[in-house]
ZAMARGU-4260 file (C-alpha; in steps of 0.2 Angstrom, whole numbers, plus 5000, padded with zeros to 4 digits):
<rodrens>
0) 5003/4996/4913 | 5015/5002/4926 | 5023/5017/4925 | 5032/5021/4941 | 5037/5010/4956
5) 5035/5017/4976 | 5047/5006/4986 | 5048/5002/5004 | 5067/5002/5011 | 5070/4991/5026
10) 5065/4974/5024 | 5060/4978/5007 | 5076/4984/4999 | 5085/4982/5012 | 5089/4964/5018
15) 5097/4969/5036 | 5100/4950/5040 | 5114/4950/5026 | 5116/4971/5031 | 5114/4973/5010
20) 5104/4979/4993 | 5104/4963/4985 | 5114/4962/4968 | 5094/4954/4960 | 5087/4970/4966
25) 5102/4981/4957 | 5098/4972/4942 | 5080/4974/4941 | 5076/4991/4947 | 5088/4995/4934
30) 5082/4986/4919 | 5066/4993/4922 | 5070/5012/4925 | 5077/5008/4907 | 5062/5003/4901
35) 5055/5020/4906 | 5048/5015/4923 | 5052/5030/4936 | 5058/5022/4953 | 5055/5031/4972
40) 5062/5025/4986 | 5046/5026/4999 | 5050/5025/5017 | 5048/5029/5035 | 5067/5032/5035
45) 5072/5049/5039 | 5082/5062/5028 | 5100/5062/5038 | 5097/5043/5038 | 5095/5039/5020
50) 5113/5046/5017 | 5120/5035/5027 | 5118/5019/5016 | 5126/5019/4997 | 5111/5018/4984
55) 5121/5026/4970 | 5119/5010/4958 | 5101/5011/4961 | 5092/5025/4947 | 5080/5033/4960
60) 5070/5046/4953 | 5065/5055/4970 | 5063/5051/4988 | 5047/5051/4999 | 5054/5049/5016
65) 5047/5052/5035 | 5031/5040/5029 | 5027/5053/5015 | 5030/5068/5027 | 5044/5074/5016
70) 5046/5072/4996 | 5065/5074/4988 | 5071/5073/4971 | 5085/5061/4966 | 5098/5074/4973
75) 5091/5074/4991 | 5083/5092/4986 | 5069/5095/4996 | 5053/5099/4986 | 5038/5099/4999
80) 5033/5093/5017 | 5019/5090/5026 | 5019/5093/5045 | 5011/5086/5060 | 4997/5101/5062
85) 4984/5106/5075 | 4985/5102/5095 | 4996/5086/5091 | 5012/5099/5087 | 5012/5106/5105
90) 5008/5090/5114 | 5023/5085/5107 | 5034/5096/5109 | 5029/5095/5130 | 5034/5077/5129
95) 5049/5081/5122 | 5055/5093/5134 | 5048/5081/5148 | 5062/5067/5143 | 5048/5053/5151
100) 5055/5042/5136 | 5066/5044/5121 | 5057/5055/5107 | 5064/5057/5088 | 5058/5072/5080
105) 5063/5075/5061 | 5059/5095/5052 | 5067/5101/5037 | 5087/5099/5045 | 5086/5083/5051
110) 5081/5073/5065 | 5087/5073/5082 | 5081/5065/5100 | 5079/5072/5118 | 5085/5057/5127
115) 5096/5041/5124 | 5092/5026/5131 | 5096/5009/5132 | 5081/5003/5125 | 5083/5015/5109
120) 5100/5008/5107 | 5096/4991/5105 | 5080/4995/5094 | 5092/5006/5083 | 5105/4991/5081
125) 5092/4982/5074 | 5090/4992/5058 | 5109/4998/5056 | 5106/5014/5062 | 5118/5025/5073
130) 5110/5035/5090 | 5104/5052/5086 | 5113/5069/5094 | 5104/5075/5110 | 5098/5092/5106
135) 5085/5105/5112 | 5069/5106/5104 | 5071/5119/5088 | 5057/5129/5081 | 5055/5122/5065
140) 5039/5113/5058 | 5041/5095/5065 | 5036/5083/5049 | 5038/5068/5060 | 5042/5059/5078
145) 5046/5041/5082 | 5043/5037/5102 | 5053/5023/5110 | 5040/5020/5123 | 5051/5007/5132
150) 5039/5002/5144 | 5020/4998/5141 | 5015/5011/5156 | 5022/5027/5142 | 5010/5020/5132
155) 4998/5031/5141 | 5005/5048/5132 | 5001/5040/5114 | 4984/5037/5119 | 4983/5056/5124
160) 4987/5063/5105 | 4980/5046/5096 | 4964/5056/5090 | 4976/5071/5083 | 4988/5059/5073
165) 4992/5045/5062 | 5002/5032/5072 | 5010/5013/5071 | 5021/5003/5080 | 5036/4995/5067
170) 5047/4986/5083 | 5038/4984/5100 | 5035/4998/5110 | 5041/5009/5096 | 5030/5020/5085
175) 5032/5031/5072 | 5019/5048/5073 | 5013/5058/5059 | 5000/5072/5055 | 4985/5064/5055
180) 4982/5067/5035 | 5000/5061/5029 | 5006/5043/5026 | 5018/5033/5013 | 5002/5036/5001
185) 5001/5056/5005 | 5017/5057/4996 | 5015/5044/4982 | 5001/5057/4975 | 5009/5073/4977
190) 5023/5065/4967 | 5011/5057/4952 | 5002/5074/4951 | 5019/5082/4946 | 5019/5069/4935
195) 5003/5070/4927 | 5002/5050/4931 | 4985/5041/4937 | 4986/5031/4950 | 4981/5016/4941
200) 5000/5015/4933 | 5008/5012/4952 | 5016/4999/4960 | 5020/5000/4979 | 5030/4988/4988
205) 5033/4984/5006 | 5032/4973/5019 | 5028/4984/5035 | 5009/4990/5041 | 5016/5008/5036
210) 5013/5002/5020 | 4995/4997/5019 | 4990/5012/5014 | 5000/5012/4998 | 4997/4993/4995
215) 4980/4994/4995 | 4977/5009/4985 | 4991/5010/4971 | 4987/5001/4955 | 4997/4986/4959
220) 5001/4981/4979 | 5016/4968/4982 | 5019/4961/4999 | 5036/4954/5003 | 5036/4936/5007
225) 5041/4939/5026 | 5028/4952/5027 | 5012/4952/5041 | 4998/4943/5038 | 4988/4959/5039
230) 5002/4968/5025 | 4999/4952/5013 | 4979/4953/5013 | 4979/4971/5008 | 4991/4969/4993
235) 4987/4962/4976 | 5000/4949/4977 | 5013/4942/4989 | 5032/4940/4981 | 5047/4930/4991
240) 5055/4937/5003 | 5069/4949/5005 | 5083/4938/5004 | 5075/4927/4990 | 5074/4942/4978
245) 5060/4949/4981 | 5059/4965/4970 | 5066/4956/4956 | 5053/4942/4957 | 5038/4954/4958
250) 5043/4964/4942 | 5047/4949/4931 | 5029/4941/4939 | 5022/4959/4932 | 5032/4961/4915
255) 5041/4975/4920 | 5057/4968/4917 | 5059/4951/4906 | 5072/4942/4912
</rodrens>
């Protein structure tokens, strides 16, 4: 039985070749929040980010953002975070002030970078999403960082903090960095335990190796049909692809919705 469905947002939800929700989607994420099922948007997307694309006809329950680094209810109200802990905050922040390469940090009032570059701006065109404001470096908590290496030489400062985070690349030489503790599936229990809901009554879906971790251990795992080779052999079954209704395909194969 399914009870409640973790969904990935780009590539999975959102088809950024058509730059859309598609209308399949609408229709069956609704039909099942009807039936009962609670629906969570689960993705590396950041807070300020998420408010930038419409999602009001979708019935979202909550929101696990940041790669579970940050859990929201339906209103966008923060209700917990988990942030990068240990030696891994400080090296961070040094590379930050550094400017070597452009550095994202999100904390709890949003997410901002040290430097713009060229190669951030066409990675961020990719996925619809605007440059963020040059800023100093603030004092909060930092839940999260994406790293636009730009070059394979910067790789060298990943391979400094590796051992002291949880790390992977989703568009080359880019990578999103977390506490090493904290992924998508981090978030998906501290959510179900609210809920008094085993992990058995899950479904995660996704397309991205950010998802693995969710795919493999909810109690059903979909891979979207344009997904890795790697994402699809760690999920319980593969569905079509983003544009060929994906979502909507992968509920009516699992009797969440009928029609």
């Amino acid at each position: 039985m399914i009870k409640s469905v973790f969904i990935d947002f780009d590539g999975t939800l959102f088809d950024h070749s058509k730059e859309c929700v598609h209308e399949s989607t609408v229709k069956a994420l609704n039909k099942a929040h009807e039936k009962g099922v609670k629906v969570f948007l689960c993705s590396g997307r950041l807070l300020d980010e998420m408010k930038l694309f419409d999602l009001s006809r979708i019935p979202f329950d909550g929101f696990i953002l940041g790669n579970g680094s940050l859990i929201c209810d339906a209103d966008y109200k923060v209700i917990k975070s988990f942030p990068i802990t240990g030696e891994a905050d400080g090296k961070l922040r040094d590379l930050f002030n550094r400017k070597i390469f452009s550095l994202v940090i999100f904390d709890k009032e949003g997410s901002y970078v040290n430097v713009n570059t060229d190669f951030t701006r066409n990675v961020l065109k990719t996925v619809n999403t605007p440059l963020k404001e040059e800023l100093p470096l603030r004092d909060n908590p930092i839940l999260s960082a994406t790293a636009y290496f730009g070059s394979e030489d910067n790789l060298k400062y990943l391979r400094e903090i590796e051992d002291d985070i949880y790390h992977f690349f989703w568009y080359e030489l880019t990578a999103n960095i977390l506490d090493k503790n904290v992924n998508k599936l981090t978030g998906i229990k501290e959510v179900i335990s609210d809920l008094d809901m085993p992990l058995c009554y899950t479904m995660a879906i996704g397309d991205g190796s950010n998802d693995i971790p969710m795919l493999k251990e909810c109690g059903y795992g979909v891979a979207m049909g344009q997904a890795s080779d790697e994402t699809k052999e760690n999920a319980d079954y593969v569905t079509d692809d983003v544009s060929h209704d994906g979502i909507y395909n992968a509920l009516k194969h699992y009797g969440v919705i009928d029609d």
